[in-house]
Backbone as CSV, one residue per row, in Angstrom:
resi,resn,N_x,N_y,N_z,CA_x,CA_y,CA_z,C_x,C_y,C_z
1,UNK,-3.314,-21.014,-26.428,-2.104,-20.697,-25.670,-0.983,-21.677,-26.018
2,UNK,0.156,-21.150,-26.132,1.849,-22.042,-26.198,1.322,-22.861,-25.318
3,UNK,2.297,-23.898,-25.133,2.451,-24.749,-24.369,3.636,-23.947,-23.583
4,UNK,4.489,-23.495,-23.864,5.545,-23.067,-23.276,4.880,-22.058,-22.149
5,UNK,3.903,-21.141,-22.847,3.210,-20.275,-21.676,2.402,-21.110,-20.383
6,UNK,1.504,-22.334,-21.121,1.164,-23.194,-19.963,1.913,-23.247,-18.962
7,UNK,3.415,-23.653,-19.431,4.643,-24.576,-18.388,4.714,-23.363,-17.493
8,UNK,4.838,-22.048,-18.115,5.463,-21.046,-17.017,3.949,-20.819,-15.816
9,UNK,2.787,-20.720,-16.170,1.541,-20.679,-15.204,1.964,-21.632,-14.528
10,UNK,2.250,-23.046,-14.863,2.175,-24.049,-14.028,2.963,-24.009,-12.871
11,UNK,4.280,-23.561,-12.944,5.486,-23.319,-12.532,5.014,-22.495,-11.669
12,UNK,4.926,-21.412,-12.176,4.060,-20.484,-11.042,3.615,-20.628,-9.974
13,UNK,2.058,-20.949,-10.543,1.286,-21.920,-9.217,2.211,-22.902,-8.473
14,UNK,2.588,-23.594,-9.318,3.460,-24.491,-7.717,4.422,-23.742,-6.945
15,UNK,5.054,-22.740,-7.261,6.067,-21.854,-6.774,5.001,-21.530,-5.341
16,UNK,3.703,-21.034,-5.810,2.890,-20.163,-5.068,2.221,-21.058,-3.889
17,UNK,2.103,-22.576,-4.168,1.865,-23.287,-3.799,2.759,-24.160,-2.456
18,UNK,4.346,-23.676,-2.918,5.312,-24.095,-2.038,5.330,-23.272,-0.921
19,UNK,5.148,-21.993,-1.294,5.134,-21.048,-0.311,4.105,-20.716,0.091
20,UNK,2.753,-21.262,-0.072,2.224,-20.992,0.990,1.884,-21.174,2.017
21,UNK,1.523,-19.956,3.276,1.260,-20.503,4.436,-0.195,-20.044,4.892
22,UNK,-1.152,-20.759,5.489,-2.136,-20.443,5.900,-2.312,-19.713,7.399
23,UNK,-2.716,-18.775,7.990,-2.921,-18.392,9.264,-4.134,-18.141,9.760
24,UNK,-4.284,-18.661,11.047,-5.880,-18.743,11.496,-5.370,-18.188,13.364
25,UNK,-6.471,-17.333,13.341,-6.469,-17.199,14.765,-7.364,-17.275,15.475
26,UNK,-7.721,-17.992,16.803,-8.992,-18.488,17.394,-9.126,-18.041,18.282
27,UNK,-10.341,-16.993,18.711,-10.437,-16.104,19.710,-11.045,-17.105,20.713
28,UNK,-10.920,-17.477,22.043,-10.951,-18.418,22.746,-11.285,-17.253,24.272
29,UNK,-10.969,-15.721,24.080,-10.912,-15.171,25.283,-12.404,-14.798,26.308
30,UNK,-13.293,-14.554,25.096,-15.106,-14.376,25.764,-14.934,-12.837,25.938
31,UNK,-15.499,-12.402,27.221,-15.168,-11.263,27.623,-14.710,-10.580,28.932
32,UNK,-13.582,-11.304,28.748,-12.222,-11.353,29.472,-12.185,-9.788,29.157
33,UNK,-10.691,-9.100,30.440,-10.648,-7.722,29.669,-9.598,-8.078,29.056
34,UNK,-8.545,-9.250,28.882,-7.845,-8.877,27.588,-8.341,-9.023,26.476
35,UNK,-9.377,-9.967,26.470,-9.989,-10.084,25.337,-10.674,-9.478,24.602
36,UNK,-11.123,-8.155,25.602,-12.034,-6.945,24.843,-10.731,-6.206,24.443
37,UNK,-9.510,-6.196,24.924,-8.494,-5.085,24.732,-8.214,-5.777,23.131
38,UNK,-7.640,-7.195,22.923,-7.463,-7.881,21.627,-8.475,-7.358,21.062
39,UNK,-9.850,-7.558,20.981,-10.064,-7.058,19.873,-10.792,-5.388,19.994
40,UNK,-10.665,-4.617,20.570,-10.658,-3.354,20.485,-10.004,-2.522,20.225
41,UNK,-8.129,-2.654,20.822,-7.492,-1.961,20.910,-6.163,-2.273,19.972
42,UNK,-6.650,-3.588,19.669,-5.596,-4.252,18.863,-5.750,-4.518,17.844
43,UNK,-6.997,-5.019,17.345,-7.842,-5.165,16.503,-8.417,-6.837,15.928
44,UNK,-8.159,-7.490,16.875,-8.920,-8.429,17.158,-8.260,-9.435,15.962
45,UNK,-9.114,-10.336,15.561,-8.695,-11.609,14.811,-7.828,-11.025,13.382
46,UNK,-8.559,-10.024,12.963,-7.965,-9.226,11.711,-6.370,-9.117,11.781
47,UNK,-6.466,-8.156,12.729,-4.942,-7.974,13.057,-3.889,-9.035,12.979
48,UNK,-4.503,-9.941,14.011,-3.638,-10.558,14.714,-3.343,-11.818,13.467
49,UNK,-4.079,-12.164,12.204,-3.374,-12.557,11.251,-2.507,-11.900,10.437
50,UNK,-2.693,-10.497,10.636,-2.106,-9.925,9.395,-0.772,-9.712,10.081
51,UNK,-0.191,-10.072,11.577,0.541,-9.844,12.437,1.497,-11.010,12.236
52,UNK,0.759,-12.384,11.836,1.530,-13.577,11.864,1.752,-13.423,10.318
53,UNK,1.321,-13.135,9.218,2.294,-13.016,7.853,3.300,-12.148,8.002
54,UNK,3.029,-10.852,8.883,4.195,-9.540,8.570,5.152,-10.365,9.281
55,UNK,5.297,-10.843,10.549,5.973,-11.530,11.489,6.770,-12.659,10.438
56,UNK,6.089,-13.382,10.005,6.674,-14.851,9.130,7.125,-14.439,8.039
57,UNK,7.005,-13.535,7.246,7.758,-12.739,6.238,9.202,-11.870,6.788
58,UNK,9.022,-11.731,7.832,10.151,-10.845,8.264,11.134,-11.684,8.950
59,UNK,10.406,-12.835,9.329,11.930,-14.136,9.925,12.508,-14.586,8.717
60,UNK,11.346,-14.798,8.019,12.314,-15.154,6.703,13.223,-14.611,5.781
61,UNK,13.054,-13.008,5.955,13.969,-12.047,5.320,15.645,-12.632,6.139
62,UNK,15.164,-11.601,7.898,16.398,-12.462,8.670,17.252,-13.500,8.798
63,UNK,16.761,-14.462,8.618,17.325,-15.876,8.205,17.635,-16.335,7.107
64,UNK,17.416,-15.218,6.301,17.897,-15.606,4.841,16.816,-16.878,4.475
65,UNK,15.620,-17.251,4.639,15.271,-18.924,4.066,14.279,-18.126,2.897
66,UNK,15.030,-17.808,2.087,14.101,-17.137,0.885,13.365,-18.442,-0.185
67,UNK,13.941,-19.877,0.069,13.663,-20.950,-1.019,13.263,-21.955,-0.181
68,UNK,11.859,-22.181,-0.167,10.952,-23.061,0.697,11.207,-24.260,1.093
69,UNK,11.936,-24.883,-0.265,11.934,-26.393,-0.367,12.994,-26.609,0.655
70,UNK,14.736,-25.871,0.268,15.375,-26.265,1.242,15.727,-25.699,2.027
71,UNK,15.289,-24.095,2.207,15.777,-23.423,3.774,14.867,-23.689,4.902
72,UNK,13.658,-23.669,4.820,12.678,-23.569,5.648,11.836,-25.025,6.082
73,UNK,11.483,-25.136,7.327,10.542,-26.072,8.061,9.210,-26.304,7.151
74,UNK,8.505,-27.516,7.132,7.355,-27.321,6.114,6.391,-27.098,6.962
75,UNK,6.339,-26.074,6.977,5.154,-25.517,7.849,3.867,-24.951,6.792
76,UNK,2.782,-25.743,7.243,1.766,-25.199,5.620,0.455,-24.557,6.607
77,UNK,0.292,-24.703,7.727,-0.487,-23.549,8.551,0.212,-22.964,10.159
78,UNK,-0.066,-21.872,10.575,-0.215,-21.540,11.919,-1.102,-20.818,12.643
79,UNK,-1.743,-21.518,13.511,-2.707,-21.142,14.408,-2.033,-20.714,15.684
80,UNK,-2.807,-19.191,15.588,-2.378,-18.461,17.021,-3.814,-18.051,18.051
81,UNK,-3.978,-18.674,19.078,-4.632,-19.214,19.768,-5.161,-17.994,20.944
82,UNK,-5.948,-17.523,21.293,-6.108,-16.334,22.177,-6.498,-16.958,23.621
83,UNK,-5.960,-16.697,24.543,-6.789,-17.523,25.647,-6.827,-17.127,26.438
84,UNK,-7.341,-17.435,27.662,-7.400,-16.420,29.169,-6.524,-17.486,30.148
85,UNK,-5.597,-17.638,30.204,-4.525,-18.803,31.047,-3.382,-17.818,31.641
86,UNK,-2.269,-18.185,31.831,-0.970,-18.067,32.333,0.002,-17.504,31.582
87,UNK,0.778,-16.683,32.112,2.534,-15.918,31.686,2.027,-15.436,30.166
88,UNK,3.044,-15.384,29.430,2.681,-14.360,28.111,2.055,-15.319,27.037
89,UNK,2.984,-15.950,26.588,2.580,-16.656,25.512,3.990,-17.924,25.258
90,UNK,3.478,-19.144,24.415,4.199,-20.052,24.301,4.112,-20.242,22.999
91,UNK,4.961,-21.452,22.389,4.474,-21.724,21.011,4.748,-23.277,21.034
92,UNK,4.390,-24.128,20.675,4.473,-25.671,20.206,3.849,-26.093,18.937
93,UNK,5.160,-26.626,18.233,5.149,-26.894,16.960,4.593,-25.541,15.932
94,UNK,3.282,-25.635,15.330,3.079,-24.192,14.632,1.397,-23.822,15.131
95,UNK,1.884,-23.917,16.509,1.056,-23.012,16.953,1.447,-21.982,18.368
96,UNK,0.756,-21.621,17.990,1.282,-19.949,19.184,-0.077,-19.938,20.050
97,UNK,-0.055,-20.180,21.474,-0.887,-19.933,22.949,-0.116,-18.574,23.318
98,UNK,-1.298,-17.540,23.363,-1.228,-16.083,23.770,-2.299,-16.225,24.933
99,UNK,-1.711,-15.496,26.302,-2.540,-15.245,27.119,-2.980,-13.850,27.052
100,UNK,-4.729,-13.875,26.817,-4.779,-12.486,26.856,-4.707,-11.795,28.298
101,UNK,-4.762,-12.567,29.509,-4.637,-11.509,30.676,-3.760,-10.918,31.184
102,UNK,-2.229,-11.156,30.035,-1.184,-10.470,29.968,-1.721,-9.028,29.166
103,UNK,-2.342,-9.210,28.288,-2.818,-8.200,27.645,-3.790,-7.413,28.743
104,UNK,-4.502,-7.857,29.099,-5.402,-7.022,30.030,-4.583,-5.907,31.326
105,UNK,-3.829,-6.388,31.283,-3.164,-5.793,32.644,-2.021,-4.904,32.081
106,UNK,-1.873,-5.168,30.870,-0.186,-4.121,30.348,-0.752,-2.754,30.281
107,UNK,0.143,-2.005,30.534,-0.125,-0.506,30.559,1.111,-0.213,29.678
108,UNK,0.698,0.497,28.581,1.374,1.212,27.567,0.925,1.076,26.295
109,UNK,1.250,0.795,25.397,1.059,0.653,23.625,0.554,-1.276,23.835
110,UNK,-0.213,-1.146,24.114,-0.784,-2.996,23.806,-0.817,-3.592,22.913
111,UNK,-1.196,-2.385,21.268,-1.182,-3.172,20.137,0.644,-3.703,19.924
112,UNK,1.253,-2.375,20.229,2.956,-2.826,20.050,3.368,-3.873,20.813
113,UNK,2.996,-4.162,21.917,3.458,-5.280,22.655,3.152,-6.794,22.475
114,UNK,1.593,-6.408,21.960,1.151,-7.582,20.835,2.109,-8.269,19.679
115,UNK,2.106,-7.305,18.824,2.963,-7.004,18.151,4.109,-7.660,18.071
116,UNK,4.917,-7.567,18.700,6.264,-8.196,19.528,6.229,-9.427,19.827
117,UNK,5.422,-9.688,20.716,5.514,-10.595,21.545,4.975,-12.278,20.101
118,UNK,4.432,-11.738,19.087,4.116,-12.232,18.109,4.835,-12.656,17.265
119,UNK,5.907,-11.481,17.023,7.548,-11.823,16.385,8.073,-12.731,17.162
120,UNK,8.331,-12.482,18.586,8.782,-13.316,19.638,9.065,-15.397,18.580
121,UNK,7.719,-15.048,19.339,6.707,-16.581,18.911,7.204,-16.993,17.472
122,UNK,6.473,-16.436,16.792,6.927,-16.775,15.304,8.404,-17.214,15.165
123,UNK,9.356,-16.439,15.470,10.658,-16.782,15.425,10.406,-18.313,15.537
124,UNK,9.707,-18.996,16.599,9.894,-20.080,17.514,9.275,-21.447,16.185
125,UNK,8.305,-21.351,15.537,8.026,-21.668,14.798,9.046,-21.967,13.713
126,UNK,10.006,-20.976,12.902,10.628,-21.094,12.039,11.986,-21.876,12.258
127,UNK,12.444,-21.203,13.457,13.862,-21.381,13.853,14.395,-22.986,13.925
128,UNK,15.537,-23.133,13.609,16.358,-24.316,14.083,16.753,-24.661,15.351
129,UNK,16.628,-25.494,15.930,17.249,-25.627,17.856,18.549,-26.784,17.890
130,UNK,19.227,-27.104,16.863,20.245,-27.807,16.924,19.615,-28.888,17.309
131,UNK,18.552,-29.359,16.538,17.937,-30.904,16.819,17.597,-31.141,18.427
132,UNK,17.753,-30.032,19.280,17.251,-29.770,20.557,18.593,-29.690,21.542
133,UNK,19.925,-29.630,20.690,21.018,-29.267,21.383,21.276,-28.398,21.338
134,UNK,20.682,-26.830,21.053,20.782,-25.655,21.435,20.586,-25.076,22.705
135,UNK,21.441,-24.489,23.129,20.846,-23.676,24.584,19.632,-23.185,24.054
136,UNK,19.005,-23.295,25.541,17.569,-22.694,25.507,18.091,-20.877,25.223
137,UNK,18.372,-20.715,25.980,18.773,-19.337,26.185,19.350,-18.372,24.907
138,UNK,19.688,-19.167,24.109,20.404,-18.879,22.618,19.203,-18.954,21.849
139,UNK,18.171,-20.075,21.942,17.058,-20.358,21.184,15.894,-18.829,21.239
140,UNK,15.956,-18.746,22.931,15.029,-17.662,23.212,15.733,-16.265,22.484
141,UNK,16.951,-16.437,22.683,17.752,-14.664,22.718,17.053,-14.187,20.717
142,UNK,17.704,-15.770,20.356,17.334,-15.318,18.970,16.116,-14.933,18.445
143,UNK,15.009,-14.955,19.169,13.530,-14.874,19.107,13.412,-12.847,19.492
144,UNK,14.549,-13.036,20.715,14.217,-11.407,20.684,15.327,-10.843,20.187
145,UNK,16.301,-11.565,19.056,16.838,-10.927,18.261,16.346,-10.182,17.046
146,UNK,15.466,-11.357,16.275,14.431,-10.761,15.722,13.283,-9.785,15.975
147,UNK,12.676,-9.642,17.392,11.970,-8.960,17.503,12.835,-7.461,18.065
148,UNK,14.031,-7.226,18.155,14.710,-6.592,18.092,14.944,-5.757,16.917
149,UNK,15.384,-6.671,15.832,15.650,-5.843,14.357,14.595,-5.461,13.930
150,UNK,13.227,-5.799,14.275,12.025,-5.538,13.943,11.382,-4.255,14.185
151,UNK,12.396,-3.337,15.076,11.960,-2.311,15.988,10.932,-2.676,17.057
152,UNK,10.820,-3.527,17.352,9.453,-4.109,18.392,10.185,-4.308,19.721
153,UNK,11.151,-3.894,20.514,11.940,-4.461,21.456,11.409,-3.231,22.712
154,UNK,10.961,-3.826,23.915,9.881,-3.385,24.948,10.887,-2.203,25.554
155,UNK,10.823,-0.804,26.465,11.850,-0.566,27.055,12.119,-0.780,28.154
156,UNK,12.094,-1.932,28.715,11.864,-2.171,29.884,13.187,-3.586,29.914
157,UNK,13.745,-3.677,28.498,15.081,-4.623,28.266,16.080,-4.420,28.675
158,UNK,17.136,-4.720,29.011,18.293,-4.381,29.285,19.143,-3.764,27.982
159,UNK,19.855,-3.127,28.579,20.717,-2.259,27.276,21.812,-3.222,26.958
160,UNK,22.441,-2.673,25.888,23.712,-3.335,25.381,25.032,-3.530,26.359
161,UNK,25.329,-4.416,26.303,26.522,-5.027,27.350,26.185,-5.430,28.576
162,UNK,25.200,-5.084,29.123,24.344,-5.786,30.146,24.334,-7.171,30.578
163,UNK,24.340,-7.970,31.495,23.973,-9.306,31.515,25.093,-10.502,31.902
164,UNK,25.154,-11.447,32.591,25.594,-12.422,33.262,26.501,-13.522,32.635
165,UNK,25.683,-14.122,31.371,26.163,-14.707,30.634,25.678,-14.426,29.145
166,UNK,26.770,-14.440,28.308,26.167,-14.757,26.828,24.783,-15.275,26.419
167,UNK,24.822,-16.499,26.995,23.746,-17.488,26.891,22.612,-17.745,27.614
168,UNK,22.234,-16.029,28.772,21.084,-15.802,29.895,19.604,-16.103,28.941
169,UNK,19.800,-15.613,27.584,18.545,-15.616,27.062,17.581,-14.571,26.997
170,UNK,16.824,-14.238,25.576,16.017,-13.267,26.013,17.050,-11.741,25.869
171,UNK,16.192,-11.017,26.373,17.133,-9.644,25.979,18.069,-9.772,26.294
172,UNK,18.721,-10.593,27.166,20.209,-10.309,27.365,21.301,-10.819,26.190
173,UNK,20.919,-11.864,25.234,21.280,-12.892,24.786,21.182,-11.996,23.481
174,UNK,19.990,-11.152,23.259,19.095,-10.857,21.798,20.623,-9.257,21.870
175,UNK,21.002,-8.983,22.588,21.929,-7.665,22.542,22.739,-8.283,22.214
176,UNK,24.100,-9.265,22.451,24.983,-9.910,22.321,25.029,-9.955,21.210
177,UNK,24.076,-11.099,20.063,23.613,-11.305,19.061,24.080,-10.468,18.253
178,UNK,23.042,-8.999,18.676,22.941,-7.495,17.804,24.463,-7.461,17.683
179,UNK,25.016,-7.033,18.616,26.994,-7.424,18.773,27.719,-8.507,17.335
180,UNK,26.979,-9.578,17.735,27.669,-10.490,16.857,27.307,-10.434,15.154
181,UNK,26.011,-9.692,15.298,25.426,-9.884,13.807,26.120,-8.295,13.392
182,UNK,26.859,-7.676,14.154,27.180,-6.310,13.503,28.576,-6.737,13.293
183,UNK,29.183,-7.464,14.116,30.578,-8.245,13.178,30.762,-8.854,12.005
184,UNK,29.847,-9.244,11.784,29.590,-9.881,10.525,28.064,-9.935,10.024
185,UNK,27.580,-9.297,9.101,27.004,-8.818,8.668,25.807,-10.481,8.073
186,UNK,24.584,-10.976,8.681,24.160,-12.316,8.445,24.401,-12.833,9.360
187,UNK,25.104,-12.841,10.375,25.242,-13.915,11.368,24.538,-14.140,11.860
188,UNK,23.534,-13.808,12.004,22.552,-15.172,12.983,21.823,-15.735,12.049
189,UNK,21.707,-15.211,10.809,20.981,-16.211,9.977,21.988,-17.225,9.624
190,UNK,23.170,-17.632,9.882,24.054,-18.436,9.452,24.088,-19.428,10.571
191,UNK,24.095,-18.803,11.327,23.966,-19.415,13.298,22.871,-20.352,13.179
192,UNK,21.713,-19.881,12.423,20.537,-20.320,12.403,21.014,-21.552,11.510
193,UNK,20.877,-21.344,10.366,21.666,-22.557,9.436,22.231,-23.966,9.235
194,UNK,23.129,-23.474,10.621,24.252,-24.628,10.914,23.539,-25.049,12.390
195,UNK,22.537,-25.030,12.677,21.960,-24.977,13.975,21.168,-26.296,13.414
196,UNK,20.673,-26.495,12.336,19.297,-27.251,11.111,20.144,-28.857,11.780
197,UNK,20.796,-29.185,12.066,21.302,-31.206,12.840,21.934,-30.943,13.638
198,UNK,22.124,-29.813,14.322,22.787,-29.925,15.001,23.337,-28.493,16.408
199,UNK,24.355,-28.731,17.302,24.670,-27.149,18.097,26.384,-27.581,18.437
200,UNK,26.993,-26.678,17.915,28.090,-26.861,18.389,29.136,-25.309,18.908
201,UNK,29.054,-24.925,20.197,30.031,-23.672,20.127,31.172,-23.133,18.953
202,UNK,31.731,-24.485,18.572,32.615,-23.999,17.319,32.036,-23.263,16.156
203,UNK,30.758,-22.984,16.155,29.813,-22.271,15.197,30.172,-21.060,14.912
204,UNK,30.773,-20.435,16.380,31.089,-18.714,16.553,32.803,-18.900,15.866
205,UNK,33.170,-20.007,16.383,34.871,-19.588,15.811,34.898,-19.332,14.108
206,UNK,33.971,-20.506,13.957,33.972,-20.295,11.855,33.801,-19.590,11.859
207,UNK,32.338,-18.802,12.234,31.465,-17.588,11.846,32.228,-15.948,12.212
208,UNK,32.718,-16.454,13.241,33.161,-15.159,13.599,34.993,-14.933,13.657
209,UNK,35.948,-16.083,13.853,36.845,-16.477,14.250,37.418,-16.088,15.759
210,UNK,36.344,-15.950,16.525,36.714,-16.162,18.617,35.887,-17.319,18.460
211,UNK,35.890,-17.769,19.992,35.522,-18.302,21.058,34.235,-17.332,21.284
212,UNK,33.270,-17.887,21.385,31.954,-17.421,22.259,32.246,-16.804,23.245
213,UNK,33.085,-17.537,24.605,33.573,-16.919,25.580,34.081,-15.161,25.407
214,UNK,34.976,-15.656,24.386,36.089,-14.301,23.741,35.192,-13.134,23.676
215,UNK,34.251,-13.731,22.767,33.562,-12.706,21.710,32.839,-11.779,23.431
216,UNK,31.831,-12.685,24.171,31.191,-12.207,25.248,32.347,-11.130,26.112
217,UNK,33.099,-11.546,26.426,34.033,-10.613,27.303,34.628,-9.689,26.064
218,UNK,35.018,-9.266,25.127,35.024,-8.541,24.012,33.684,-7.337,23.934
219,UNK,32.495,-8.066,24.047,31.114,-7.255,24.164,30.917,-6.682,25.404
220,UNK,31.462,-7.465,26.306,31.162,-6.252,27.631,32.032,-5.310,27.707
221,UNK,33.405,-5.738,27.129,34.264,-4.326,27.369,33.990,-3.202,26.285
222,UNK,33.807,-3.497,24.979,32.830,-2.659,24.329,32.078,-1.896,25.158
223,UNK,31.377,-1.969,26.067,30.360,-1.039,26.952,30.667,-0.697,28.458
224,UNK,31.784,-1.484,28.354,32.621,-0.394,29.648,31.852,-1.720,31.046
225,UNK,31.877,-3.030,30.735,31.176,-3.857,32.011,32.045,-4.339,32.374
């Protein structure tokens, strides 16, 4: 073999090597009924990895972090955790706590809500928080912004123009967003971006040229609020 062909294998592999991520999920539930629903109805450990690549491939489309070294967090595994505890699910650092007795008790499409609630999370993993000066509420919205563009968004959300403040969080926050990312076409992956040291409201004036404020009262009259 060239040497020149060596260099390009080599290249390769490390390319393949930068990007990869490992995923493990640890069934922790026994036989809980969410835990028979996870893996019966959902499809159990199988799934629920092949849930955290589709999920972590698809934030990364959103956010634009297509080049490992400098868009993205070095994240080289995530463990998503099944358990029988409290409220839906959390995430710290790169791991994701899912309660399955949220699962046990949902009535409707469980694998879809799985599903979701997985994008949710993941987001949480990838995302920037302005070095922890991000609103929470902006941090969360963007989590179900993504699980929004994803088609995964529950109907039980509030509709477009809906909501109290810009910055309520969560579906209210993840519609706004949809608003802002249809003004400009990338914007929350840019939001996301400039978010990597730091949070500053002036983010929306560059990005968008309003005021946050503006833009929010702009979006409700859009929908007649």
């Amino acid at each position: 073999m060239g040497k020149n062909f060596l260099l390009v294998i080599s290249l390769v592999l490390t390319l393949s090597l930068v990007n990869a991520v490992d995923y493990s999920v640890v069934d922790n539930t026994g036989n809980s009924a969410g835990g028979q629903r996870f893996r019966g109805e959902i499809g159990g450990v199988s799934y629920g990895t092949q849930s955290l690549r589709s999920a972590t491939e698809f934030v990364w489309r959103v956010f634009q972090q297509s080049n490992a070294a400098s868009d993205r967090k070095p994240v080289q595994k995530i463990t998503l955790f099944m358990e029988n505890g409290n409220g839906v699910a959390f995430t710290s650092g790169d791991q994701i706590h899912f309660n399955a007795g949220y699962l046990g008790s949902f009535s409707g499409d469980v694998r879809r809500e799985f599903t979701g609630v997985v994008y949710h999370e993941i987001v949480h993993v990838w995302q920037w928080n302005g070095s922890g000066g991000a609103p929470g509420g902006l941090i969360e919205g963007i989590a179900d912004f993504v699980r929004l563009k994803a088609g995964l968004g529950p109907s039980h959300w509030v509709g477009p123009g809906q909501g109290d403040r810009w910055d309520q969080g969560y579906d209210v926050t993840a519609r706004f967003l949809d608003y802002c990312n249809d003004l400009r076409n990338g914007f929350v992956a840019e939001l996301n971006k400039r978010m990597r040291n730091g949070y500053s409201e002036s983010f929306f004036v560059e990005l968008l040229g309003k005021d946050v404020n503006q833009l929010w009262r702009d979006y409700k009259a859009k929908y007649g609020h």
